[in-house]
Backbone as CSV, one residue per row, in Angstrom:
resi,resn,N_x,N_y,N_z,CA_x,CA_y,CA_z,C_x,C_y,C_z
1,UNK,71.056,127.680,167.130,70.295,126.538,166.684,71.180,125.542,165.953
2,UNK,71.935,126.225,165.125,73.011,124.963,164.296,73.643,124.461,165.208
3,UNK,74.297,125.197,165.852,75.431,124.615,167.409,74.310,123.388,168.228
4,UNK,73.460,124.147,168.505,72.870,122.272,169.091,72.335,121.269,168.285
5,UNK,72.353,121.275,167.233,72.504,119.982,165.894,73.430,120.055,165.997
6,UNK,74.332,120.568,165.704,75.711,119.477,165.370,76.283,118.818,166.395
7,UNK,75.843,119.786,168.254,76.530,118.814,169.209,75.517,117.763,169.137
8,UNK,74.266,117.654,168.957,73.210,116.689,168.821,73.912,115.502,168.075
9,UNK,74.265,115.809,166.831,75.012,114.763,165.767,76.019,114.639,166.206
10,UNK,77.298,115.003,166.632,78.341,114.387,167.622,78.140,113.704,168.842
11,UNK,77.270,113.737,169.529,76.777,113.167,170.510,76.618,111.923,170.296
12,UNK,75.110,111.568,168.985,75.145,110.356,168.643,75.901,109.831,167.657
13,UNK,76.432,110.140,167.059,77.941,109.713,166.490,78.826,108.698,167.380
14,UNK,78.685,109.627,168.760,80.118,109.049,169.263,79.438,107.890,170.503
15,UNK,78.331,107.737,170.210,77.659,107.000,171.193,77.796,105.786,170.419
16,UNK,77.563,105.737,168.912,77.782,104.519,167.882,79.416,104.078,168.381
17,UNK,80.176,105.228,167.659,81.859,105.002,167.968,81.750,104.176,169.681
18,UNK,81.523,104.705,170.412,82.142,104.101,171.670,81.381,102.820,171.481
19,UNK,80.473,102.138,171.151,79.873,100.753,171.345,80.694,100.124,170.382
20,UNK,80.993,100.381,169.410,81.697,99.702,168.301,83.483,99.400,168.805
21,UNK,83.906,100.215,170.026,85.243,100.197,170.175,85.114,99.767,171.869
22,UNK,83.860,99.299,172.339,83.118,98.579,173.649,84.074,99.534,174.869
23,UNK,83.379,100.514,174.571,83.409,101.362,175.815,82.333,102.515,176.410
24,UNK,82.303,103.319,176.816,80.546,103.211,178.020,80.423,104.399,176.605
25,UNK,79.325,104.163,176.241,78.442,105.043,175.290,77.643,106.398,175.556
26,UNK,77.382,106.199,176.978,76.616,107.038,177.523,77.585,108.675,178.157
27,UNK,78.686,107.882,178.557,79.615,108.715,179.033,80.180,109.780,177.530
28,UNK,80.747,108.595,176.293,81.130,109.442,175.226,80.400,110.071,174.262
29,UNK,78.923,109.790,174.480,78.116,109.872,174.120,78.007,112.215,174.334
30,UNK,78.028,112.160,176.117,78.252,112.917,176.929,79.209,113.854,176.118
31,UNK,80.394,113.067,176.517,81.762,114.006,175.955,81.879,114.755,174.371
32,UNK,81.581,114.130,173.489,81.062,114.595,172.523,80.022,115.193,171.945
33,UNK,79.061,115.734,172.617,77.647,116.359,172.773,78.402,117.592,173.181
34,UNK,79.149,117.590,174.353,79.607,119.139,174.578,80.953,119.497,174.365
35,UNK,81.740,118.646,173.755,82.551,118.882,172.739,82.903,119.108,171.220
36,UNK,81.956,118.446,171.064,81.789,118.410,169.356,82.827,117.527,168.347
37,UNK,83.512,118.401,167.650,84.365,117.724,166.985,85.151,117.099,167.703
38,UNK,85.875,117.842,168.680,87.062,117.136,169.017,86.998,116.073,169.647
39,UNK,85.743,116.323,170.450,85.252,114.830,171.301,85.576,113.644,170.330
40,UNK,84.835,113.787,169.645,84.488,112.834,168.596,85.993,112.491,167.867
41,UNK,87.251,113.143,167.866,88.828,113.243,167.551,89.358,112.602,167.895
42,UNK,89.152,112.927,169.132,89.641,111.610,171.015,89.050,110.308,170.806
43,UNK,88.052,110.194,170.841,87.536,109.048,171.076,87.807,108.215,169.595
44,UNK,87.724,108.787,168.233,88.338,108.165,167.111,90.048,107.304,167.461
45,UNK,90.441,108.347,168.230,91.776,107.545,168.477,91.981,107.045,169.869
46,UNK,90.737,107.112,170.519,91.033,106.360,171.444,91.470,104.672,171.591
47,UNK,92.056,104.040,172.086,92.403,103.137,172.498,91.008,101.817,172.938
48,UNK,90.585,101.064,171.584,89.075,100.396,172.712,89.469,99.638,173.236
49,UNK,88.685,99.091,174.511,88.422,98.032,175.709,88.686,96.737,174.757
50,UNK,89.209,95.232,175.250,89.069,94.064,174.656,87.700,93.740,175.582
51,UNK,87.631,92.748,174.749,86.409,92.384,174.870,86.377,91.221,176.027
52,UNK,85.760,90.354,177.033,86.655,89.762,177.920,86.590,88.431,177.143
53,UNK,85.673,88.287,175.954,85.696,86.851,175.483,86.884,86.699,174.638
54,UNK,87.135,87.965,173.779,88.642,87.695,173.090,89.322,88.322,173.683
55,UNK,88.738,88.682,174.815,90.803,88.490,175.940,91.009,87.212,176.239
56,UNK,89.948,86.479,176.608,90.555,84.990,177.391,90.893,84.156,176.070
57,UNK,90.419,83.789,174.737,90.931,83.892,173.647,92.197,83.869,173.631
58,UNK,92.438,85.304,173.531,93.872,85.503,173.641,94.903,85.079,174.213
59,UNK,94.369,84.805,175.812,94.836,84.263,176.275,95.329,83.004,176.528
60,UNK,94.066,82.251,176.363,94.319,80.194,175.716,95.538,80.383,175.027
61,UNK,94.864,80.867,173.757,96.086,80.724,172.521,97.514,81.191,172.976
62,UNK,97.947,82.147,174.120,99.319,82.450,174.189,99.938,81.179,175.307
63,UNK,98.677,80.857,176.165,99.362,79.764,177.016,99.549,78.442,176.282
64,UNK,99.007,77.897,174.870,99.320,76.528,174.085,100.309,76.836,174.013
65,UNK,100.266,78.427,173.202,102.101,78.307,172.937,103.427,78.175,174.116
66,UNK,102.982,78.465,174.677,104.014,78.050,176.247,104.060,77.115,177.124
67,UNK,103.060,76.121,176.449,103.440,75.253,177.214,104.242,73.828,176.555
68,UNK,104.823,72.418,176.852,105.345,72.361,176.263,103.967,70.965,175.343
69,UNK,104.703,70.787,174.612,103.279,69.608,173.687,103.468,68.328,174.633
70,UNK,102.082,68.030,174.524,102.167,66.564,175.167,101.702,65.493,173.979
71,UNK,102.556,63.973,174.519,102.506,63.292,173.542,102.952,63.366,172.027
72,UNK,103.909,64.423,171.970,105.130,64.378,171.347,105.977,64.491,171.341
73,UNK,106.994,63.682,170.646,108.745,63.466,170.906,109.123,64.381,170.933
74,UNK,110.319,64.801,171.783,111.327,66.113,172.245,112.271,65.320,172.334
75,UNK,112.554,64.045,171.197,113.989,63.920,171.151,114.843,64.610,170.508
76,UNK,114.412,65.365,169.898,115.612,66.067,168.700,115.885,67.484,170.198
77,UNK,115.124,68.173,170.833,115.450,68.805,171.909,116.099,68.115,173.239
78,UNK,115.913,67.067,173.742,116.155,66.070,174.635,117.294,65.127,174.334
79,UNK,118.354,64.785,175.130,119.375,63.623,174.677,118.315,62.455,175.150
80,UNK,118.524,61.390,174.675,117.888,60.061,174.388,118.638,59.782,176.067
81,UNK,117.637,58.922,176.435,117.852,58.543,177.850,118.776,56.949,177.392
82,UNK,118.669,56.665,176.796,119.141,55.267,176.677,120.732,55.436,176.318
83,UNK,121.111,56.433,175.892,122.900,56.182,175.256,123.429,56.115,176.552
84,UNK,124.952,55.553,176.238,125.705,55.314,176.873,126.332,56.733,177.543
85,UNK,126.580,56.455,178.861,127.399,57.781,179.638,129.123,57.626,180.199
């Protein structure tokens, strides 16, 4: 009887954990119900999913930085087109 409360309480434990770290709930939900602690071990250190709104996020922000600025001077990077050759 204790053994299925506590996989009961690991179960939903790790059903919270996996939504909070956006990965399938139902599945770790699963894994930790008939694992118990350790389920619940794994999935603490598991690795979570990005999210796809702050992946593309992420992504904007790494392509500003690579690209080059527009509508500002790159003379101090650039020789001046006008000197003499």
């Amino acid at each position: 009887m204790i053994y299925i409360v506590l996989s009961a309480v690991c179960g939903v434990v790790g059903v919270f954990v996996a939504r909070s770290k956006n990965l399938n709930p139902v599945l770790w939900g699963a894994i930790c119900f008939f694992t118990g602690i350790i389920g619940l071990l794994i999935l603490t250190f598991w690795r979570s999913k990005a999210s796809p709104i702050a992946l593309d996020d992420a992504r904007a922000g790494d392509a500003d930085e690579l690209l080059p600025d527009q509508g500002k001077s790159t003379t101090a990077n650039s020789p001046d087109k006008t000197t003499d050759l």
